[in-house]
C-alpha positions in Angstrom: -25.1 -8.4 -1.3 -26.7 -10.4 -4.4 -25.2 -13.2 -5.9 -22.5 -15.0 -5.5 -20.5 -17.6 -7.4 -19.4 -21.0 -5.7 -16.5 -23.5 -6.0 -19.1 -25.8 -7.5 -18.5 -23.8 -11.0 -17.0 -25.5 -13.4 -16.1 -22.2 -15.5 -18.7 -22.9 -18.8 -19.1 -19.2 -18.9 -22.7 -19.8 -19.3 -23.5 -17.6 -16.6 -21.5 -14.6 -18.1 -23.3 -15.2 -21.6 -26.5 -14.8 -19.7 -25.7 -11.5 -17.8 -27.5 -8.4 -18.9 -25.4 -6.2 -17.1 -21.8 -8.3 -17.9 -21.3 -8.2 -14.3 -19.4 -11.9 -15.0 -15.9 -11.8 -15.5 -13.9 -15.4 -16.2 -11.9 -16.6 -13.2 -11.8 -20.1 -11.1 -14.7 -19.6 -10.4 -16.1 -16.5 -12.1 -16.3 -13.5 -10.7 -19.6 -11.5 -10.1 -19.1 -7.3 -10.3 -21.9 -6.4 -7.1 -21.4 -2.7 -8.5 -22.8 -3.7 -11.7 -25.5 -6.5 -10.8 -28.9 -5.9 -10.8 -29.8 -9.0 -9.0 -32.1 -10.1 -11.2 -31.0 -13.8 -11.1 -30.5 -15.0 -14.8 -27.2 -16.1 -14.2 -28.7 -18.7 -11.2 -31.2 -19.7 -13.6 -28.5 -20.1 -16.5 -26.0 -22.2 -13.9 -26.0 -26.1 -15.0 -24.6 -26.7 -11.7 -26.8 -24.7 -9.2 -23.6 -23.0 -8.3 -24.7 -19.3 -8.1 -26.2 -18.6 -4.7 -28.6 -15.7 -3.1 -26.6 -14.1 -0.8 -29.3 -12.3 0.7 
């Protein structure tokens, strides 16, 4: 499953500017493409407010 974005985001699009893969689209919250993610967690790492969660 991967990663998934929370209703703690605040939508500072930091996560999106972090994505190797642009598997980040803008929405409330953003929106993570599992087709396109690698799973390699820089957008967690990138989140100011820890709202990007392991799903697995």
């Amino acid at each position: 499953m991967g990663y998934k974005i929370t209703d703690k985001c605040i939508g500072c699009g930091s996560c999106a500017a972090q994505c190797p893969m642009g598997a980040i689209t803008e929405g409330t919250p953003y929106i993570i493409d599992h087709e396109k993610c690698i799973g390699c967690g820089s957008c967690a790492a990138q989140c100011p407010m820890q709202a990007i969660i392991n799903e697995d």
